[in-house]
C-alpha positions as CSV (number, residue, x, y, z in Angstrom):
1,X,-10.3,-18.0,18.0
2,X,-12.6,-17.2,20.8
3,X,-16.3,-18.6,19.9
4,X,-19.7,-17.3,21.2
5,X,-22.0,-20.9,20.7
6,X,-25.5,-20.1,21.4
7,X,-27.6,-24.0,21.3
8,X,-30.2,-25.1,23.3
9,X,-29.4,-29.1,23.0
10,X,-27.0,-29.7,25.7
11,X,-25.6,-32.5,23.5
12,X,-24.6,-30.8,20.5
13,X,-23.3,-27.2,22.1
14,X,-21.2,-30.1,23.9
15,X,-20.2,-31.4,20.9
16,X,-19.1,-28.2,19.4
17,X,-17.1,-26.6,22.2
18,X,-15.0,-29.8,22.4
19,X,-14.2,-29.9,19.1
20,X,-13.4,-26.0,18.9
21,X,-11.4,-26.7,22.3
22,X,-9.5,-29.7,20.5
23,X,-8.9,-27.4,17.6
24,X,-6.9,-25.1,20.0
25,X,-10.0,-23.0,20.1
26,X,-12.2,-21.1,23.3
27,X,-15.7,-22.0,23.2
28,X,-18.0,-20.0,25.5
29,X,-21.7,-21.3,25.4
30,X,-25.1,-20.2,25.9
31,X,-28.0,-22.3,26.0
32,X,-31.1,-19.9,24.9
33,X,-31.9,-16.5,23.7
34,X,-31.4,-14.0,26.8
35,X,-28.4,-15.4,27.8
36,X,-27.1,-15.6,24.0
37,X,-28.1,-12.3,22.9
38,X,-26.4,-10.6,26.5
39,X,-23.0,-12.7,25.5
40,X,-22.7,-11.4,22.2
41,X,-23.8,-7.4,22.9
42,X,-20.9,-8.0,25.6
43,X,-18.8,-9.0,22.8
44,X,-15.2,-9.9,22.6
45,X,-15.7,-12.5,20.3
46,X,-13.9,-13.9,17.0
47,X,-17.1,-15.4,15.3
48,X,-20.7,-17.0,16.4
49,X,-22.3,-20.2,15.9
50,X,-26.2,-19.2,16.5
51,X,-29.0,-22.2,16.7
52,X,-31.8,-20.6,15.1
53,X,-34.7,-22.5,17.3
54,X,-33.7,-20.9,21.0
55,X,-36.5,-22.2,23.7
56,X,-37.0,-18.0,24.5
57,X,-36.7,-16.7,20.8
58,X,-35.0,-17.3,17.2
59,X,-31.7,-16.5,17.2
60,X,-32.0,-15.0,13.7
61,X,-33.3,-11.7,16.1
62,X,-29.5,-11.9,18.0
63,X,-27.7,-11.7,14.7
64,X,-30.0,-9.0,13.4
65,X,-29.8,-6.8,16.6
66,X,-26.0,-6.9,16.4
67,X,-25.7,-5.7,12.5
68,X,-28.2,-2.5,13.8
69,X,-25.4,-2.0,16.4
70,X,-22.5,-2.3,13.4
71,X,-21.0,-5.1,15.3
72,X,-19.8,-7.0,12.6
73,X,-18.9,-10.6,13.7
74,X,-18.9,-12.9,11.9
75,X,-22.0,-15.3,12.8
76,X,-22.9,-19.0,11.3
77,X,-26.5,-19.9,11.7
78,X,-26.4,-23.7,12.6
79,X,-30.3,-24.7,12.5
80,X,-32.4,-27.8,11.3
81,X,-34.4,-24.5,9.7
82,X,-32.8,-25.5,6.2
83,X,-35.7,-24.3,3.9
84,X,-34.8,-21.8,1.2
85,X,-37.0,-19.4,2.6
86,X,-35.2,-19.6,5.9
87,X,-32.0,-19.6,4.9
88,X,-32.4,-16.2,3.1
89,X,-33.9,-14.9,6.1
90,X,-31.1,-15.3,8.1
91,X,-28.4,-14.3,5.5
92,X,-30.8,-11.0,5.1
93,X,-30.1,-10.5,9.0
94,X,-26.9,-10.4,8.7
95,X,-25.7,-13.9,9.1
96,X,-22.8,-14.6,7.4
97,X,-22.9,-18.3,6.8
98,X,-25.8,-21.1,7.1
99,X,-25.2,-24.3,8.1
100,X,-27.7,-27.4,8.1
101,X,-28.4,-29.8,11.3
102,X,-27.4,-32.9,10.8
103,X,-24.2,-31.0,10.4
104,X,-20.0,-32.1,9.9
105,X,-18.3,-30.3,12.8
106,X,-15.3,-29.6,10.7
107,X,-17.4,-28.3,8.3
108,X,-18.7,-26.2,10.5
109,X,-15.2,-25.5,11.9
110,X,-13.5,-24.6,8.1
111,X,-17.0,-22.3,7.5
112,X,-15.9,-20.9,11.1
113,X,-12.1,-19.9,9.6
114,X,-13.7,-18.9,6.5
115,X,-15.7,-16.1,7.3
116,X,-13.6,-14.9,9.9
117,X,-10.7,-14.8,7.1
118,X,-13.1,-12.7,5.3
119,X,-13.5,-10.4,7.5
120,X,-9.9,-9.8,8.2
121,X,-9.1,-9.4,4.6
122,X,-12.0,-6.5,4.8
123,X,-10.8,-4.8,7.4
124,X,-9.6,-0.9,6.4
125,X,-6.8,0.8,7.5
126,X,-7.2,2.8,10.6
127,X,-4.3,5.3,10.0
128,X,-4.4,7.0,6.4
129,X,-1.0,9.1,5.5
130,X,-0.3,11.1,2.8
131,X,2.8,13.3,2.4
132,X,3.4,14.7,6.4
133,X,-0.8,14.1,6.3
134,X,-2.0,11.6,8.8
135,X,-5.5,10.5,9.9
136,X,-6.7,8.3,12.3
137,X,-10.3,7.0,12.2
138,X,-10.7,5.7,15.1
139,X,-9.1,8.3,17.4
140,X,-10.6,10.6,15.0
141,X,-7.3,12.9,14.8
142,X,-5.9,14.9,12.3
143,X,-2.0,15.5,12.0
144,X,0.2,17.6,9.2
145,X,3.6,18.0,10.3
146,X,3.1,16.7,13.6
147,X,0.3,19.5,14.2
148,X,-3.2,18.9,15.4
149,X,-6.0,19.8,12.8
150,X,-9.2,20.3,14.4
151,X,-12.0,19.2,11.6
152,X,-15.9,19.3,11.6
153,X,-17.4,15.9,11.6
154,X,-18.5,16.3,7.8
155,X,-14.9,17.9,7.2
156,X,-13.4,14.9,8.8
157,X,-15.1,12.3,6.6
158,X,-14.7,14.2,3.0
159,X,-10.8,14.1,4.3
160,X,-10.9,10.1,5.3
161,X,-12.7,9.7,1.3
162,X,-9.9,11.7,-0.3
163,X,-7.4,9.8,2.1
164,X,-8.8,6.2,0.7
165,X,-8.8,7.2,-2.9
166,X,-5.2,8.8,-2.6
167,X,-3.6,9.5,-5.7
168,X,-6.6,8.8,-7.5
169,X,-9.2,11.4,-9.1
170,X,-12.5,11.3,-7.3
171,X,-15.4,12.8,-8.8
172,X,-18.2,15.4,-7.8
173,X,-20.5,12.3,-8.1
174,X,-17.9,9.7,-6.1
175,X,-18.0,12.7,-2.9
176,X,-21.7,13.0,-3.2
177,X,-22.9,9.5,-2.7
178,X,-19.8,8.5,-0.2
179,X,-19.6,11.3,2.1
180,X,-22.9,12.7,1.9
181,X,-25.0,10.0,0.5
182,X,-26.6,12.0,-1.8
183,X,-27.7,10.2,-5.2
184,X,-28.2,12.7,-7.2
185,X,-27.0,16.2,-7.8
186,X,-28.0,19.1,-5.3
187,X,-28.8,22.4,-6.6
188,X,-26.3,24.2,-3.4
189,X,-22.4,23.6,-3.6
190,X,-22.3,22.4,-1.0
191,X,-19.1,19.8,-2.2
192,X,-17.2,23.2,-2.9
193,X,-17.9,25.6,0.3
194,X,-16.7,22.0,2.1
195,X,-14.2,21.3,0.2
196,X,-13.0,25.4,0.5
197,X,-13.4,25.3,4.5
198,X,-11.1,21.4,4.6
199,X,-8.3,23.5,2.2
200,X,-8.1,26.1,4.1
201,X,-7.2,23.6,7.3
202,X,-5.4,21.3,5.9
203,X,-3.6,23.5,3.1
204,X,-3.2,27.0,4.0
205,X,-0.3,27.1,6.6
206,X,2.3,24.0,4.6
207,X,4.2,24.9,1.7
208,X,3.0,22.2,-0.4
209,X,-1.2,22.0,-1.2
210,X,-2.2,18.2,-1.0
211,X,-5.4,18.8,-2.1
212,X,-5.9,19.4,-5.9
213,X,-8.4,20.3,-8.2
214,X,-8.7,18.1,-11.2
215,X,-10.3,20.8,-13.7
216,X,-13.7,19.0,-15.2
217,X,-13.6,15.9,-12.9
218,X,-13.4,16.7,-9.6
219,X,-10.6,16.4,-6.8
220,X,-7.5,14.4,-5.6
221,X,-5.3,14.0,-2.6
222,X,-1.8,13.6,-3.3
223,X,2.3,13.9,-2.6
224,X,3.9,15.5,-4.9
């Protein structure tokens, strides 16, 4: 595990990266808010330990700029700033755990493994197949049969919902707020003239529809 430790207090961020180091972990450190927050847009990193009370700024501000970039490491606020009020406003900034000066360092070290298990247990798939269907999300590709499919971008996520609720009936309502994040009911169709238009793609030249219509509820993507 590679760790980003952003302290000020040359004793403890010493403290911490040898005891990371002796735990067969990297440790790279920064000592205030500049340095911390150009580390961590750089990335690279398994989880953060951020001090909150950074000579330049609080490092509540590094967390929160990385979540409004969907950089989603995971980051433990190490601070003496152990008020309630405080500790909400970091957890509301995106940090995912909140650990009180005085601290344990292998309490901070099994909150460390515990977050980042939590975000490897929440990781999605990345390749979605159904039948001789495949989708990539990252490369953003589309494959049936080992031919190309060329979707819109709204096309392309209406296909990636169907793909994660394969062989499952996904309503009118379900499609609304997850692809178009629509909560409530628009007076257009627009879920049919999209849904019509990704068919016709994905559908039209195989001999076997994946898409169905599931008559009164809504849609499903499936191999039969």
């Amino acid at each position: 595990m590679k760790v980003l430790v952003i302290e000020d207090d040359p004793g403890g961020r010493a403290v911490i990266a040898q005891g990371l180091e002796e735990s067969g972990h990297e440790a790279v450190c920064a000592e205030d808010f500049k340095s911390g927050l150009r580390l961590a847009r750089e990335g690279g990193y398994d989880a953060l330990i951020v001090d909150r009370m950074l000579p330049d700024g609080d490092g509540v501000n590094i967390v929160k700029s990385l979540r409004e970039a969907r950089d989603t490491t995971p980051a433990v606020f190490l601070t003496a700033l152990n008020d309630v009020d405080e500790r909400i406003k970091g957890l509301r900034a995106g940090g995912d755990d909140y650990v009180a000066k005085p601290f344990s360092f292998l309490e901070l070290l099994a909150r460390l493994e515990a977050v980042t298990r939590r975000l490897e247990a929440a990781v999605p798939e990345t390749v979605l197949k159904v039948g001789d269907l495949e989708v990539d999300v990252i490369e953003r590709s589309v494959r049936r049969g080992g031919t190309e499919i060329l979707l819109q971008p709204r096309e392309f996520r209406l296909l990636e919902f169907l793909m994660r609720h394969a062989g499952r009936t996904v309503t009118r309502s379900m499609l609304l707020e997850g692809v178009w994040k629509y909560h409530f009911e628009p007076e257009t169709k627009v879920i049919d003239v999209q849904m019509s238009r990704l068919r016709q793609k994905i559908d039209k030249d195989f001999d076997h529809p994946l898409i169905h219509t599931v008559r009164g509820s809504g849609y499903c993507i499936r191999a039969d």
